[in-house]
N, C-alpha and C positions, 0 to 999 in steps of 0.2 A: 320030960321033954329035953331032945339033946337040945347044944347051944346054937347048930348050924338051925335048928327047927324054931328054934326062939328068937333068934334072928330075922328069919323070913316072916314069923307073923307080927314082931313089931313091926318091918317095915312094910308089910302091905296095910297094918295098922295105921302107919305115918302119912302114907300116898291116898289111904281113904278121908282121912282127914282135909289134909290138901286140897283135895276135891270139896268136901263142906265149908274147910276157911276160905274157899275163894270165891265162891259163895255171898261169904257173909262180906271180903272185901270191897263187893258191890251192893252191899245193901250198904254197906257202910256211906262208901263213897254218894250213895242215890241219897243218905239223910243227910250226910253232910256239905255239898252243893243242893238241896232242895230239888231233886227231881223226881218225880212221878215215877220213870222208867228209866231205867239204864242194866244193860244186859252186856251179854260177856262181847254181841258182835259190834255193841257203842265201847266198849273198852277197847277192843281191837279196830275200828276207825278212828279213834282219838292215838293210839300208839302206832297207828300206819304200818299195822301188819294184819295179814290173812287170820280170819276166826281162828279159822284151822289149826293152828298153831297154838291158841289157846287151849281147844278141846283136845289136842293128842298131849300136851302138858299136863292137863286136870285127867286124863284118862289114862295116860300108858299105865304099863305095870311093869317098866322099867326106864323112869326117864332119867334123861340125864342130871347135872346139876345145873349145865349151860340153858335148858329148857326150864328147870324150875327158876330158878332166876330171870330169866325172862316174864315167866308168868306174872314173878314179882313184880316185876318192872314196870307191867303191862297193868298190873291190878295197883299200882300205886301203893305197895306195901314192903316190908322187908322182908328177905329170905327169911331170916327165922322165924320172923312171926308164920310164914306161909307153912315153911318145915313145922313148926315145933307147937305154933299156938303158943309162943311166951309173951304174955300176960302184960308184960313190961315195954312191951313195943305196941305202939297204936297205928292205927291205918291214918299212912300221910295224906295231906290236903294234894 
């Protein structure tokens, strides 16, 4: 496999991810405030911005990094934990 081929599937490897930690940054956030239910469109009324805008972040297949960061923002978590899953960063209160 060339490098430009090795490239493209770690990173749609990386944006698949993305999509499952953000995920898990709302289950996080549902045990650690004690709630029942909290979904991505209570994460987006709590951050006063359109769902929408969450779901083309967790979906494209080319987004920005102005969009991933927002995601973050939005999910109460750090870019790299969102990007990378490191281990070393927890989902903030």
């Amino acid at each position: 496999m060339n490098d430009a081929v090795s490239t493209e599937v770690n990173l749609a490897k990386m944006l698949m991810e993305v999509e499952f930690r953000s995920e898990d940054a709302l289950r996080e956030y549902r045990k650690k405030h004690d709630l029942t239910h909290y979904s991505f469109k209570d994460a987006a009324t709590r951050a006063d911005v359109d769902v929408r805008q969450i779901y083309r972040a967790r979906k494209s297949t080319n987004p920005t990094i102005r969009s991933l960061a927002s995601l973050a923002g939005i999910l109460d978590v750090e870019l790299r934990w969102l990007l990378f899953g490191d281990q070393t960063t927890e989902v903030e209160e």
